[in-house]
C-alpha positions in Angstrom: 0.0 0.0 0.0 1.4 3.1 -0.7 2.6 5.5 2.1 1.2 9.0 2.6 4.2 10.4 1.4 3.7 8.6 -1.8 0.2 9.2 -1.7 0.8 13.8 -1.6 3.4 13.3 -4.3 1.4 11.5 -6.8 -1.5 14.4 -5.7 0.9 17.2 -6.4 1.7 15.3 -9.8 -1.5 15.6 -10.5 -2.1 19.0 -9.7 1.1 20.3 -11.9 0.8 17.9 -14.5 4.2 16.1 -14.1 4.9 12.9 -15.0 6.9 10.2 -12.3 7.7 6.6 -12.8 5.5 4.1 -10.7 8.5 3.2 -8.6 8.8 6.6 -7.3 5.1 6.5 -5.5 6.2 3.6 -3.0 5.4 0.3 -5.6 6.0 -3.0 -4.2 9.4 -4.4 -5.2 9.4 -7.6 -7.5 9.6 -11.2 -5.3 9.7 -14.4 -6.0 9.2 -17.2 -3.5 11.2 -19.9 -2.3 12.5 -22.5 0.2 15.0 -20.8 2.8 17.9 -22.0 4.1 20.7 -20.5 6.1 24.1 -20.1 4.1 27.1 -20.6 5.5 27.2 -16.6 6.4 24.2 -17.0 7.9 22.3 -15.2 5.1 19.0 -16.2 4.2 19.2 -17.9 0.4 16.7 -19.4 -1.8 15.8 -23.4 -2.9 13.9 -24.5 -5.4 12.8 -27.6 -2.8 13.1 -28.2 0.9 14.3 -32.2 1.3 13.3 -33.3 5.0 13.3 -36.5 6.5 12.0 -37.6 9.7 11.1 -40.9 11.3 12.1 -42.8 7.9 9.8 -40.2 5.8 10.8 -38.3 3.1 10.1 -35.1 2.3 10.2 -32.8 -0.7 8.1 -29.7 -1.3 9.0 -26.4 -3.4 7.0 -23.3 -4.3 5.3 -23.1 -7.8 4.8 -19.6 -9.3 1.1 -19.7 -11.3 3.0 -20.8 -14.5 4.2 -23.7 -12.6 0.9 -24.5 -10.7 -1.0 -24.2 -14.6 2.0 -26.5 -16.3 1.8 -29.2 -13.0 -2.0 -29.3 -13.5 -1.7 -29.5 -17.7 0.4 -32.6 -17.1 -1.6 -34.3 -14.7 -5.6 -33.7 -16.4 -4.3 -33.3 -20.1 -5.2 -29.6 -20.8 -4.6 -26.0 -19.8 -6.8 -24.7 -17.1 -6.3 -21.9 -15.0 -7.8 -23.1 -12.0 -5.2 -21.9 -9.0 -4.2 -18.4 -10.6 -1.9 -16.1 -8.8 -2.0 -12.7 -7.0 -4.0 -9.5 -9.0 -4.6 -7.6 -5.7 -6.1 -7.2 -2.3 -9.9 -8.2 -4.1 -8.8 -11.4 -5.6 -5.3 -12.6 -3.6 -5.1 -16.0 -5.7 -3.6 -18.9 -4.2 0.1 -20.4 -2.8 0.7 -23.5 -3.8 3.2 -26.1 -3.3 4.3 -29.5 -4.9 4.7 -32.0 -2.4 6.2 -35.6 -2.4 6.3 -38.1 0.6 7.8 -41.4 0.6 7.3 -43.6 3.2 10.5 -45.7 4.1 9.4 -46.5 7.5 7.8 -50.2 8.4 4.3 -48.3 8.7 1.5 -47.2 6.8 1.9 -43.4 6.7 -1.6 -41.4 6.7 -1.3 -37.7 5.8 -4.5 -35.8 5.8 -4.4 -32.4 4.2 -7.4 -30.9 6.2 -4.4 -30.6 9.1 -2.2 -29.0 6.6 -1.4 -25.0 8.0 -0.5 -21.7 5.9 1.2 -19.2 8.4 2.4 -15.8 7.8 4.6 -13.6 9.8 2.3 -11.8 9.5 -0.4 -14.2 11.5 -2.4 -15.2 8.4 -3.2 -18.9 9.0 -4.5 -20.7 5.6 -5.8 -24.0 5.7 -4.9 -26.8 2.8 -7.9 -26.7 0.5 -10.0 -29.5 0.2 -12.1 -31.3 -2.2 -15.3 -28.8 -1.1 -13.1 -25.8 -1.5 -11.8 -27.2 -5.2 -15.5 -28.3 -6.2 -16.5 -24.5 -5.6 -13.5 -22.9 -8.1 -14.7 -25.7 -10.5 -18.3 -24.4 -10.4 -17.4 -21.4 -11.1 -15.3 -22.0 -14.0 -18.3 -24.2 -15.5 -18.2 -26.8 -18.2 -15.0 -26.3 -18.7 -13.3 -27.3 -15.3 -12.1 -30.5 -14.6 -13.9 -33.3 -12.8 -13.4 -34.3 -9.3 -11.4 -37.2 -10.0 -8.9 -35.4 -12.2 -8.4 -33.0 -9.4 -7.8 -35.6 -7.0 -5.2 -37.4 -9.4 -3.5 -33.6 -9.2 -3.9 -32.0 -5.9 -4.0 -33.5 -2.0 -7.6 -33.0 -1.2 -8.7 -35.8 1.3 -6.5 -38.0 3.5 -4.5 -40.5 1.7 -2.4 -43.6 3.3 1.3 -44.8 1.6 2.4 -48.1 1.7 6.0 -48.5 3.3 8.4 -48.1 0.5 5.5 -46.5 -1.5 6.0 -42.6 -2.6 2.9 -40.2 -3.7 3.2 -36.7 -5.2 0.5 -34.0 -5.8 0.1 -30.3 -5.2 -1.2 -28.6 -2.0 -2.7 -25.8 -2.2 -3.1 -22.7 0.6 -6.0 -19.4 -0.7 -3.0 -16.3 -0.5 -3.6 -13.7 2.1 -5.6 -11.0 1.2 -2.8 -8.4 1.9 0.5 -9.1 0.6 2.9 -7.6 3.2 4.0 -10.9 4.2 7.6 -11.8 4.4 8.1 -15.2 5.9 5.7 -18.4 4.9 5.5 -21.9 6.9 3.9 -24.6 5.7 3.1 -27.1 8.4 1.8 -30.5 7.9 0.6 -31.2 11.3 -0.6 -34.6 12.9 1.2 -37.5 10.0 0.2 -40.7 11.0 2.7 -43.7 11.3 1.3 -46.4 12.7 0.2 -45.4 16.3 2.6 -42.4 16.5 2.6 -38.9 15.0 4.5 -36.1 13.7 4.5 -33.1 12.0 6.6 -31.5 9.7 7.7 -28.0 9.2 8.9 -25.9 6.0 10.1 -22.7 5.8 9.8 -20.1 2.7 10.0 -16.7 2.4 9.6 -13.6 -0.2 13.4 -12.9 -2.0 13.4 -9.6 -3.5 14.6 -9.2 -6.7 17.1 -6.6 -7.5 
């Protein structure tokens, strides 16, 4: 949002007819999200994925821009649908979303259920993992058009699913993007993964990385 300061030059522009460039009123400086990782000057830097395991499990989830989120879904339902678009403002926020893989190498079946999935901001925005009800809406909307159910389910992690020890699944998760982007930080948490009778979660950090 632009500061007040921003907000009496672009009024006095106005008044006296002069032209400014946009980056002179206070504009947001261009991101790009990633996985963040201390270097070894203690500097935040980014990753394309976050590789985690714990208790035998493997993880590996990255941050997809919407070009990556609309060529992921192409390859999975056979055709180009915009169904999880990004960011146009503060009206319509679009969505974060995340490719995720988990393989199970423990000697337990491994239940993850994406309705404990968490969004949080350092800001305090807390998202929760859309399910097939949330997904079934943006398909209504799109109409005729949209994929089905089951194509979406084939793509994204909408209801609880169970892996096999030694078995290995990989879908997208998607978060709805906070309304207002002054975020900095991102954690996705996958909270309450079940492995036989005990449970875990897992925690992955992103962040906004300025570009110059």
């Amino acid at each position: 949002m632009p500061t007040l300061r921003a907000l009496r030059v672009a009024a006095f522009c106005l008044v006296s007819g002069l032209v400014v460039p946009v980056a002179a009123l206070g504009a947001a400086k261009p991101y790009h999200i990633a996985g963040a990782r201390r270097n070894a000057e203690r500097k935040w830097e980014a990753a394309d994925l976050i590789a985690v395991t714990q208790q035998g499990v493997a993880f590996e989830i990255g941050y997809l821009d919407p070009g990556g989120t609309r060529r992921a879904l192409k390859s999975t339902i056979g055709r180009d649908v915009d169904l999880l678009p990004g960011r146009v403002d503060e009206h319509r926020p679009g969505y974060l979303v995340f490719v995720l893989q988990i393989t199970n190498g423990s000697a337990q079946d491994l239940v993850f259920n994406p309705g404990q999935a968490r969004l949080a901001t350092d800001k305090g925005d807390v998202k929760i993992a859309m399910d097939y009800t949330a997904l079934y809406e943006i398909a209504v909307r799109i109409g005729p058009d949209a994929p089905s159910l089951d194509q979406l389910d084939r793509a994204i992690f909408d209801r609880s699913v169970t892996v096999t020890p030694g078995g290995s699944i990989r879908k997208l998760i998607a978060f709805e993007a906070p309304r207002e982007d002054r975020y900095k930080v991102i954690e996705v948490r996958l909270a309450e993964l079940n492995i036989g009778p005990l449970s875990m979660d897992a925690v992955f950090p992103f962040r906004k990385f300025f570009d110059q």
